[in-house]
C-alpha positions as MATLAB code, in Angstrom:
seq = 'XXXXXXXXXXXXXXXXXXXXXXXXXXXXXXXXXXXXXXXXXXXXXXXXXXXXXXXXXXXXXXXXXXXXXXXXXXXXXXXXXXXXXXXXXXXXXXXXXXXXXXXXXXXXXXXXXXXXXXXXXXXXXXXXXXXXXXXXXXXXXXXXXXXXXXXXXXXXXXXXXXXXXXXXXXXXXXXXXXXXXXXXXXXXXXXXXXXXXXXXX';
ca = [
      41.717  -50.259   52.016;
      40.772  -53.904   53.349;
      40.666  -56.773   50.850;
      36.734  -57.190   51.359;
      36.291  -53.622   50.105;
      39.136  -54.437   47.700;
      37.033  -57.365   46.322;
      33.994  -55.607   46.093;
      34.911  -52.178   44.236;
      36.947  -55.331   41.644;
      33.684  -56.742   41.127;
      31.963  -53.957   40.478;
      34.053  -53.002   37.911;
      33.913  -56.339   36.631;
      30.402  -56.483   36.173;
      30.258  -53.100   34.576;
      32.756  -53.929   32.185;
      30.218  -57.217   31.406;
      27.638  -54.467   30.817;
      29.795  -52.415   28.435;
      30.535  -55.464   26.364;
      27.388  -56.649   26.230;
      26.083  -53.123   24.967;
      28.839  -52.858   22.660;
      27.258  -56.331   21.205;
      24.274  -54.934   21.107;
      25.406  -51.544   19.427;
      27.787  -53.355   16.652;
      24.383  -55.598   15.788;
      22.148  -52.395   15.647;
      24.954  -50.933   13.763;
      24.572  -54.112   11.052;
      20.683  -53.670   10.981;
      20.661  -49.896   10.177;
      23.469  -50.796    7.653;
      21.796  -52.752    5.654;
      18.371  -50.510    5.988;
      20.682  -47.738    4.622;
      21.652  -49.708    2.068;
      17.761  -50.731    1.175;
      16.657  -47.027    1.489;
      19.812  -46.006   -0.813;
      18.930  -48.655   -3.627;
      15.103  -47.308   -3.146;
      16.016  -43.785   -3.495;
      18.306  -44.434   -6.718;
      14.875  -46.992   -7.695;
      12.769  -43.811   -7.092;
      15.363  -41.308   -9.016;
      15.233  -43.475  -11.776;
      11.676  -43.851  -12.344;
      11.148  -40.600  -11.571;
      13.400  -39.360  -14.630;
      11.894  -41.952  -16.972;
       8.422  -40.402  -16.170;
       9.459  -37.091  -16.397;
      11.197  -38.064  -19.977;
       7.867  -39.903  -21.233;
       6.023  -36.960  -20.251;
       8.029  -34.007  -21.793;
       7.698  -36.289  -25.188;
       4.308  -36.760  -24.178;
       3.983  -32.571  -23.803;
       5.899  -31.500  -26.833;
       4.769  -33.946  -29.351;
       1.109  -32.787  -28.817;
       1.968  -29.086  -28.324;
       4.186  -29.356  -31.343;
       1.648  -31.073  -33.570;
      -1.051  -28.681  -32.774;
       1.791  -25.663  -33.817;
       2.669  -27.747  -37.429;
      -1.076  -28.016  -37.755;
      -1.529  -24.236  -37.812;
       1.785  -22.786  -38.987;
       3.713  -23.046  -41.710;
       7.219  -22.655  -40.190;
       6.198  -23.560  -36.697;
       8.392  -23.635  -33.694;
       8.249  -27.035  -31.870;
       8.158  -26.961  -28.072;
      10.876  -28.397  -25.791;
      10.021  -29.790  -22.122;
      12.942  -29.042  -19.899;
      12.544  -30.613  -16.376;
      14.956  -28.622  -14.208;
      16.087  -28.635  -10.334;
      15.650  -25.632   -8.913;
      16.133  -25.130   -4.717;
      15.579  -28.164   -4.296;
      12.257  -28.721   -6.323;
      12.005  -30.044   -9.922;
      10.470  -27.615  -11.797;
       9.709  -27.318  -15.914;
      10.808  -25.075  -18.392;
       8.621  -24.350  -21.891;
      10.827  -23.179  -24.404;
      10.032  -22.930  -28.537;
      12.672  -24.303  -30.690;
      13.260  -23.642  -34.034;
      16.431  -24.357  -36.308;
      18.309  -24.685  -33.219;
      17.503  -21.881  -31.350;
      15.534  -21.458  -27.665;
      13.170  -19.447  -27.153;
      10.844  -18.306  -24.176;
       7.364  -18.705  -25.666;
       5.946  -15.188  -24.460;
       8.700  -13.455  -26.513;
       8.220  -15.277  -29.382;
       6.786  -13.120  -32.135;
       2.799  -12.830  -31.682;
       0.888  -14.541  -29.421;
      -0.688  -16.618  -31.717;
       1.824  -19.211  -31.490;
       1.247  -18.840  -27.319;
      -2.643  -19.101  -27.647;
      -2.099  -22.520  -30.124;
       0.551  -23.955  -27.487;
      -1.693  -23.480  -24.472;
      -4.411  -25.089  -26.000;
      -2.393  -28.194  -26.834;
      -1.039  -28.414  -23.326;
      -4.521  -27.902  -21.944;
      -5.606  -31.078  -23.674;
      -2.351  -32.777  -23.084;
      -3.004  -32.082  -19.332;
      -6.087  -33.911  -20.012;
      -4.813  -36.545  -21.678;
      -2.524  -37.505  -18.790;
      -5.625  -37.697  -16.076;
      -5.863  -41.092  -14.572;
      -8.946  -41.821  -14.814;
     -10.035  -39.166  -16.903;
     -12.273  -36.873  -16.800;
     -15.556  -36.462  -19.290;
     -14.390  -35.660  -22.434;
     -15.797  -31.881  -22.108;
     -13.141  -29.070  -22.517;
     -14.517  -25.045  -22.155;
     -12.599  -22.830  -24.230;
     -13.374  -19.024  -23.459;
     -12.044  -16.893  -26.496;
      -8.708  -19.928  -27.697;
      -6.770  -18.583  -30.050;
      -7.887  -14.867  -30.025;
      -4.030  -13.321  -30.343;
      -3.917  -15.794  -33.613;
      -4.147  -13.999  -37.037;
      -7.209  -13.968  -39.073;
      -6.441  -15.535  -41.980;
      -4.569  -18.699  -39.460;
      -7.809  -18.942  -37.723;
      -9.597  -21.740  -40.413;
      -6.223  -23.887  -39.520;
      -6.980  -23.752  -35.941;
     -10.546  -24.553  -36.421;
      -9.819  -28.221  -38.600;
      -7.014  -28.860  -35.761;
      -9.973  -28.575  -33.182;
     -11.877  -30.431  -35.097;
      -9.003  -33.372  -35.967;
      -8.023  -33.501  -32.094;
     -12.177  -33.533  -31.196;
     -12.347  -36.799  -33.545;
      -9.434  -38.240  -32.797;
      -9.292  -38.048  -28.893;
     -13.147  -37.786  -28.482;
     -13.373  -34.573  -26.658;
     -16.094  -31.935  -27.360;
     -14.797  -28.847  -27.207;
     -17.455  -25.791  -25.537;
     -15.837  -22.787  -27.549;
     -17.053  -19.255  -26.912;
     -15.441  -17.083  -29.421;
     -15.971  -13.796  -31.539;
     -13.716  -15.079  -34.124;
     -16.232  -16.926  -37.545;
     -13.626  -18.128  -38.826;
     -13.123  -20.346  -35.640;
     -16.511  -21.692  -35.674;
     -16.158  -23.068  -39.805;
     -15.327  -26.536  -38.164;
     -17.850  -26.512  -35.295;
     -20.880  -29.164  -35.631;
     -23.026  -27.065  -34.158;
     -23.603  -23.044  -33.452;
     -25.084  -21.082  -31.218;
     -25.461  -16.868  -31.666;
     -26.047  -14.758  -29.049;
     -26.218  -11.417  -29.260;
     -27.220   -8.819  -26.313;
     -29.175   -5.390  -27.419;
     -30.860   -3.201  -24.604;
     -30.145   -5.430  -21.685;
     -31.411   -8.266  -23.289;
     -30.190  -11.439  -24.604;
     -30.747  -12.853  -27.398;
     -29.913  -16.524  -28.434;
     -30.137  -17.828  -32.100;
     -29.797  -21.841  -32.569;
];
């Protein structure tokens, strides 16, 4: 090989080495940058996780104190709920559960569903409690509490009426239960005899 071909196939190897160093600089600076944008994202996502639990905390006291109240209201030895926020395939999910003197419970095998119909009702209006911004204060109520006992049912009615005053919802109940209504400011009967209607005010 002559020296003029000698000299060339140097220099090119030369300046390809230059442009291997110079994207190796380049590389070991990107490699800086999306360091410390790993690092931001990793301090966001712990940020995120963080508030994320704290909400989820404030809300399960949020849940279970109303939902709980709304049971002591109506029962006399009432089970108090518990708010478990779980991970489940990848999701976070929540668990109801009734507690009482230590011991878990899954709320539909809890005895009677009276205790059920009460609980649903206070997480209804806790739902509605946690709107931002909320909605009218209007909640419908088709047949609430109609697995609760008889003789329970003039509890439920002054905790409707205590939870009506003191978050100022109206509450639209349609029930066949009287002793629901004995809290109710106002009633409307209606009664239906040969296809017809009738409404009493």
């Amino acid at each position: 090989m002559k020296i003029e071909e000698l000299r060339k196939s140097f220099d090119q190897l030369k300046g390809q080495q230059k442009q291997i160093q110079k994207n190796l600089k380049e590389a070991k600076t990107r490699y800086k940058s999306y360091s410390k944008e790993l690092k931001k994202h990793e301090h966001a996502r712990e940020i995120i996780k963080e508030v994320g639990l704290k909400t989820q905390q404030a809300l399960a006291i949020h849940i279970s104190d109303i939902t709980s109240l709304a049971l002591a209201s109506v029962f006399d030895n009432p089970y108090e709920l518990k708010v478990d926020f779980v991970k489940r395939r990848n999701k976070t999910e929540c668990d109801l559960l009734f507690t009482r003197n230590d011991i878990e419970i899954n709320p539909l095998d809890a005895a009677g569903g009276g205790a059920v119909d009460v609980a649903s009702f206070a997480l209804r209006v806790a739902s509605w409690a946690m709107q931002r911004p909320l909605t009218r204060p209007i909640i419908i109520l088709d047949e609430p509490m109609r697995f609760l006992s008889t003789d329970l049912q003039p509890k439920a009615s002054e905790m409707l009426k205590q939870i009506s005053e003191k978050l100022g919802i109206q509450f639209i109940i349609i029930t066949h239960e009287e002793e629901l209504t004995e809290q109710a400011d106002h009633i409307i009967e209606v009664s239906k005899s040969k296809n017809m209607t009738k409404i009493i005010d």
